[in-house]
C-alpha positions as CSV (number, residue, x, y, z in Angstrom):
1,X,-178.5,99.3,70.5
2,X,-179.6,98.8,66.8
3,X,-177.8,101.1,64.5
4,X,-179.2,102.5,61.5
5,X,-178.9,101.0,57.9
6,X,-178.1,102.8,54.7
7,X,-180.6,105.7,54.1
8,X,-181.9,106.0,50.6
9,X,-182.4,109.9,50.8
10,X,-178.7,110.5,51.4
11,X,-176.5,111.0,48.1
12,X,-173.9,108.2,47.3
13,X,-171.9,111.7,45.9
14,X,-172.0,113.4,49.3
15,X,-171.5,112.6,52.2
16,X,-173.9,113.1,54.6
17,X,-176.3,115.3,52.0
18,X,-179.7,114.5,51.9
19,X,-181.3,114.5,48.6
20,X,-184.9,113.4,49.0
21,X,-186.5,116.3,51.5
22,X,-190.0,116.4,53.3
23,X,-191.6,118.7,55.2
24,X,-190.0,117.1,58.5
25,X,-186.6,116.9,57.6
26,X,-187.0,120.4,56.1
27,X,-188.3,121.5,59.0
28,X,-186.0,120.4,61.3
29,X,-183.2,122.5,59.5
30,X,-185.1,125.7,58.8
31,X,-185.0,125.3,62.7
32,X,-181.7,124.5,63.7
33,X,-179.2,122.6,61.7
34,X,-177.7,121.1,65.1
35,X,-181.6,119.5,65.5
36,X,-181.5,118.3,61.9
37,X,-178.0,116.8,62.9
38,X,-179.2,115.1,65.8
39,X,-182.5,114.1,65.0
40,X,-181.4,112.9,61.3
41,X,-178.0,112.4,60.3
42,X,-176.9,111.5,63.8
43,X,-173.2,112.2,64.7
44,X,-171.7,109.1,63.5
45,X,-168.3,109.2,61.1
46,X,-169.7,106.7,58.2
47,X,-172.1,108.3,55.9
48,X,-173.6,104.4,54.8
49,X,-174.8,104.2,58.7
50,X,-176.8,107.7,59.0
51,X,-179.6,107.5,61.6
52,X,-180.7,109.8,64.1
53,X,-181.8,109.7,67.7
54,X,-185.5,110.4,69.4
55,X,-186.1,110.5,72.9
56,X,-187.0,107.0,74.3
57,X,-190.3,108.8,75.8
58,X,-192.4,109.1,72.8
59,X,-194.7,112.4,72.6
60,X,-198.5,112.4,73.7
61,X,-199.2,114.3,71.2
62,X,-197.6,112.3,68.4
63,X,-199.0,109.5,69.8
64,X,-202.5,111.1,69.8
65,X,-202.2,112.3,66.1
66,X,-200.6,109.2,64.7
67,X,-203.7,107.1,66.1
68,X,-206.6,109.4,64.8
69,X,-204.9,109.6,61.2
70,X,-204.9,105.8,61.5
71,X,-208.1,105.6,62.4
72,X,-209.5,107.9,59.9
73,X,-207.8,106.1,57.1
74,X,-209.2,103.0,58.0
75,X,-212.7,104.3,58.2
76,X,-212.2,105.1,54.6
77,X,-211.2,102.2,53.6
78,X,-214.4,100.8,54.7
79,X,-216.8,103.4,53.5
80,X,-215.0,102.7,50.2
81,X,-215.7,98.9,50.7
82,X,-219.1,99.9,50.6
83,X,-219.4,99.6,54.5
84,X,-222.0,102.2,56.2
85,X,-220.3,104.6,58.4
86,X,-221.9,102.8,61.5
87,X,-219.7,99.6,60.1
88,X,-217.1,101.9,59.3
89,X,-217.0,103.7,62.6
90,X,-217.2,100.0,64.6
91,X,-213.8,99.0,62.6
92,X,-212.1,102.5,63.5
93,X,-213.5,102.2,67.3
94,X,-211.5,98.8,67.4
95,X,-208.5,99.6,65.5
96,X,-208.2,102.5,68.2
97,X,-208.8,100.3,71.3
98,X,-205.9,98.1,69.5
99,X,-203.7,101.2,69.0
100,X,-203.9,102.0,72.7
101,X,-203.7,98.6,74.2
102,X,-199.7,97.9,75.1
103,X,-199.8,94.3,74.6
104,X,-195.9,94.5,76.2
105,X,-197.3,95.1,79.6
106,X,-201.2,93.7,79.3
107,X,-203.3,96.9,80.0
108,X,-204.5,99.9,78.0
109,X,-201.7,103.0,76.9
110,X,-201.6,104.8,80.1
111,X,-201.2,109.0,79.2
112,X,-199.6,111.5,81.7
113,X,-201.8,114.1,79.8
114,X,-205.5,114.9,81.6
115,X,-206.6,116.0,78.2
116,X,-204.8,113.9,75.5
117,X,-205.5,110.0,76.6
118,X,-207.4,106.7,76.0
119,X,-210.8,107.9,76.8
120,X,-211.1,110.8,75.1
121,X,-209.0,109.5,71.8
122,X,-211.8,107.4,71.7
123,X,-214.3,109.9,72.3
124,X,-212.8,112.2,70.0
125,X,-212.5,109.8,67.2
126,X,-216.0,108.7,67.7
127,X,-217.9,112.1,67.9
128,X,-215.4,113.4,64.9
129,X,-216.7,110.8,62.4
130,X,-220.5,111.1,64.0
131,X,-220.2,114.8,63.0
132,X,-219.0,114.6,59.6
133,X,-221.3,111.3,58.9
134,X,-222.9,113.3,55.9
135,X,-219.5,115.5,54.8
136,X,-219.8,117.2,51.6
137,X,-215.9,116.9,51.0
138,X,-216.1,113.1,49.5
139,X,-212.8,111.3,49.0
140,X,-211.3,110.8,46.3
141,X,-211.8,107.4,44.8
142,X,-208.1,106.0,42.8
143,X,-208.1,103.9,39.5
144,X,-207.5,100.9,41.5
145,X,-210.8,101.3,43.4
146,X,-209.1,101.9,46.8
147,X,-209.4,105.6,49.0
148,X,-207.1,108.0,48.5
149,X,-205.8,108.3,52.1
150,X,-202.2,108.0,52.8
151,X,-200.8,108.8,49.5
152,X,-196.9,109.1,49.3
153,X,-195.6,111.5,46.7
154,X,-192.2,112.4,45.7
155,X,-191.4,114.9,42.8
156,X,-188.0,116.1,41.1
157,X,-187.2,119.8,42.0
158,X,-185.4,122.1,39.3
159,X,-182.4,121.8,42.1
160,X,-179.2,120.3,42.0
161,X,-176.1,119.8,44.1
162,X,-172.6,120.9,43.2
163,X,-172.3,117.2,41.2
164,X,-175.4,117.2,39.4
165,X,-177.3,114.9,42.1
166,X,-181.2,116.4,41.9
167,X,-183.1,116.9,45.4
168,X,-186.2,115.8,45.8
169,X,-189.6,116.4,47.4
170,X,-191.1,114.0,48.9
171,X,-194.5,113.5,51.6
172,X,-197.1,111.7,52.3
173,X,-200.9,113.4,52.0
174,X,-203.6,112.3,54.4
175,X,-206.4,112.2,52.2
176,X,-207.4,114.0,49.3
177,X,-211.4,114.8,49.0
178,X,-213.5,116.5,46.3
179,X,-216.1,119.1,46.9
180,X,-217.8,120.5,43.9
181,X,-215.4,118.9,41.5
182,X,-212.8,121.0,42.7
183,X,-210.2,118.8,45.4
184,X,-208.5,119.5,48.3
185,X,-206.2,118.0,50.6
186,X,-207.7,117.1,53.9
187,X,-205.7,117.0,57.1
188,X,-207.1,116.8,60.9
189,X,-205.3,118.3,63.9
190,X,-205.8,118.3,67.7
191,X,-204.8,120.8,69.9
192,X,-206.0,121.4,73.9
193,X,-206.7,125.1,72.6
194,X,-209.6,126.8,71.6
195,X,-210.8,126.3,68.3
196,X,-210.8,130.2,66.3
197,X,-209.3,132.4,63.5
198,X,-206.0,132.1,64.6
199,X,-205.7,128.3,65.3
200,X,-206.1,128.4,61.1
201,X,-203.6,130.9,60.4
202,X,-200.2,129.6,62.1
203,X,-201.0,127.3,59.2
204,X,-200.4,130.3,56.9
205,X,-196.7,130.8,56.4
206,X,-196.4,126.8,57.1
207,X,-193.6,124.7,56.0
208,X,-195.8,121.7,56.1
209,X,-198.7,122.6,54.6
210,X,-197.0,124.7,51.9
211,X,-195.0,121.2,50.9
212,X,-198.5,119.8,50.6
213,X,-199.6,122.3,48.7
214,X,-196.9,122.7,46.1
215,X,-196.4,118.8,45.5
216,X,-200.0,118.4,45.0
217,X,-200.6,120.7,42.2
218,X,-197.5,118.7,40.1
219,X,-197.8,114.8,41.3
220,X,-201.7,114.7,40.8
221,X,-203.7,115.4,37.9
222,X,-206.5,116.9,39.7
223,X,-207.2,120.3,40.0
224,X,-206.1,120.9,43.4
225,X,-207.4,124.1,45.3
226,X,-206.1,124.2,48.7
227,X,-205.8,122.5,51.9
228,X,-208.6,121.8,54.4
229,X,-207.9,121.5,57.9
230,X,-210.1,119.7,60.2
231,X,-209.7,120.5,63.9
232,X,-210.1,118.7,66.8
233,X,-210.0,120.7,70.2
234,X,-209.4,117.6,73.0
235,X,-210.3,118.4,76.3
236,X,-211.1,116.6,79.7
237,X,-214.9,116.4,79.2
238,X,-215.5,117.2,75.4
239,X,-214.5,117.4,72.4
240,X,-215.0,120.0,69.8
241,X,-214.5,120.2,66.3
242,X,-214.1,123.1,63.5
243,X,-212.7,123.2,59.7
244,X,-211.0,125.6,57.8
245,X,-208.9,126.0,54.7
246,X,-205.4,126.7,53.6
247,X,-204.4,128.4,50.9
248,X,-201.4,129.2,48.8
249,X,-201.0,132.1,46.2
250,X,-199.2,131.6,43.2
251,X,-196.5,134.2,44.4
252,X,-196.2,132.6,48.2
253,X,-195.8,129.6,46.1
254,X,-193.2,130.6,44.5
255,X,-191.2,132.1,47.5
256,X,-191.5,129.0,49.3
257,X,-189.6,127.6,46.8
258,X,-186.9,130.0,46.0
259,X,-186.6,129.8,49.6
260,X,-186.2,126.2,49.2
261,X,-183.6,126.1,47.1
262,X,-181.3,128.1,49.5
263,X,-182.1,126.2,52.3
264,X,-180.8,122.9,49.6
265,X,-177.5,125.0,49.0
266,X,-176.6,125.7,52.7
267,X,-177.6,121.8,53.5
268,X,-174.8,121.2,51.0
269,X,-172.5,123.3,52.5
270,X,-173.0,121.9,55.6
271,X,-173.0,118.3,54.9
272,X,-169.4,119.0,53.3
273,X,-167.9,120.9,56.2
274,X,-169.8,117.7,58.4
275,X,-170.6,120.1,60.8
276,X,-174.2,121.5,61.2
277,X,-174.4,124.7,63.7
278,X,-176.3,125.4,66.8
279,X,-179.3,127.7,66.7
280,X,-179.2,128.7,70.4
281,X,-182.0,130.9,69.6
282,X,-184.5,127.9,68.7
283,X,-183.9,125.8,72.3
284,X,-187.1,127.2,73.9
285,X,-189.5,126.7,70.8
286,X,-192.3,124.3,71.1
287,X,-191.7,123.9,74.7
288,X,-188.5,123.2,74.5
289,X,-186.3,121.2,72.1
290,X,-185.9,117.5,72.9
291,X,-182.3,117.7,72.6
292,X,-181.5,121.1,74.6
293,X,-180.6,118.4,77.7
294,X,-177.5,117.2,75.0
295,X,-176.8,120.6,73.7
296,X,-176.2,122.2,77.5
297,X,-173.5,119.2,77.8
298,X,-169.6,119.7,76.7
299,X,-169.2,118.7,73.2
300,X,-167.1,115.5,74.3
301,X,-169.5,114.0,76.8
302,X,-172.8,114.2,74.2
303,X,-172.3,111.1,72.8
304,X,-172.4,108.9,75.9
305,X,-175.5,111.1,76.5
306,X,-177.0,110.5,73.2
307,X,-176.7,106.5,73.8
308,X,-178.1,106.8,77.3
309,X,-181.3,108.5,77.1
310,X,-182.3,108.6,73.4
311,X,-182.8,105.6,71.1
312,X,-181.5,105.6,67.2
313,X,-183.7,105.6,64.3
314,X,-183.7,106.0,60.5
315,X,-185.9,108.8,59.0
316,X,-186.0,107.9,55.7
317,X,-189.0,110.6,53.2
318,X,-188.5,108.0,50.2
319,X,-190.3,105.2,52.4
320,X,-193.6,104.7,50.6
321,X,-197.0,104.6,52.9
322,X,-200.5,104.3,51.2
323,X,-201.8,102.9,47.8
324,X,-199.6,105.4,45.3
């Protein structure tokens, strides 16, 4: 088993803190700090090897996300070559038979899901860009003539640990578009539910989106309005599609990130009693959390458990993606 190398995100200070923070890592806490533990810091003893664990059976859904972002960046990167969106759609088409092909085993990615597979990734992806051929949001073109799709960011917060150590914010943005000379950040989701009002407003509080948000308005200089969702509804035998937008008040703004900062102070306190508590109250969310089959076990015996069914794996937010 490979073990993890020094994270970058994890003060030299403190042991065990995190200092650059994005909307997964965040996440993951706000949840349940045992997760965070688990899925981040790992349970290791030497704070220059921290590296978590994720199941060896990767998540349709992730998968199915990861591809269609994928895709849709590299159809911009051909429309801003100056490719036509039939050009553009033929190199996304192929990049997503690549993506689902497991060269490992010689035949396509095979999906226990009836709704979320190869066929209708494909068809999604297809009848998505068809649909929004003529779309009115137009990305955003950078300085160095490339699409802005895939843009890492990080930003200094006004926070700082008990030695002076400032956390950071950090992200990556999907694409950021321009309607009216006003911009937005664009982000597509699929779901197997129905496409209405409330799909758009669990995005509304959102720890995600509100990350997005917030480090948008200070890394860019573009007058950034909200965040546009596009929405993918995957089913069996179609595929439908609907956008909406998310937006952030000044004031829920500014509550996100007061609550921010106590969320950095008890991540502190935490990573200096090395011990990050169960949230028993979290194990049925989404599902079910990936690590409720470790957490049921005695404390002594979840270690063996740990390297038996779940692989180890650094999540590092100061890894940079994209062309900024």
């Amino acid at each position: 088993m490979t073990e993890p190398q020094r994270n970058s995100s994890f003060s030299l200070s403190v042991p065990f803190l995190q200092l650059a923070w994005d909307s997964t890592s965040m996440g993951l806490l706000k949840e349940c700090p045992r997760k965070y533990q688990l899925a981040i810091i790992g349970t290791g003893t030497d704070p220059d090897v921290i590296g978590g664990y994720e199941t060896r059976r990767e998540s349709v859904h992730l998968i199915f996300g990861l591809h269609t972002h994928k895709c849709r960046e590299i159809y911009d990167h051909a429309r801003a070559e100056g490719k036509s969106h039939h050009e553009a759609l033929v190199r996304a088409v192929r990049a997503g038979l690549d993506l689902t092909w497991n060269r490992e085993l010689g035949r396509p990615w095979i999906s226990d899901d009836k709704n979320k597979n190869r066929l209708t990734f494909i068809r999604t992806l297809v009848w998505y860009l068809d649909q929004f051929e003529s779309d009115p949001f137009k990305t955003v073109i950078l300085a160095n003539g490339k699409p802005a799709v895939e843009l890492s960011f990080r930003m200094e917060s006004s926070y700082k640990n008990a030695v002076g150590e400032t956390y950071l914010i950090c992200g990556h943005l999907d694409r950021l578009a321009t309607l009216n000379n006003v911009t937005y950040i664009m982000d597509i989701k699929t779901t197997k539910n129905t496409l209405s009002e409330d799909f758009f407003e669990k995005f509304t509080p959102d720890n995600q989106f509100s990350t997005y948000i917030m480090a948008s308005q200070v890394v860019y200089a573009l007058p950034v309005q909200g965040l546009v969702v596009d929405a993918a509804q995957v089913a069996v035998t179609f595929s439908r599609f609907q956008r909406g937008q998310v937006s952030r008040t000044n004031g829920q703004l500014e509550e996100w990130y007061r609550d921010l900062g106590w969320y950095l102070q008890t991540a502190e306190s935490f990573a200096r009693a090395r011990y990050w508590p169960m949230n028993d109250k979290s194990c049925g969310n989404y599902g079910g959390c990936p690590y409720r089959g470790i957490c049921n076990k005695a404390p002594q015996d979840r270690e063996a458990w740990l390297r038996s069914d779940y692989r180890r794996r650094t999540w590092d937010p100061l890894q940079v993606r994209g062309d900024i």
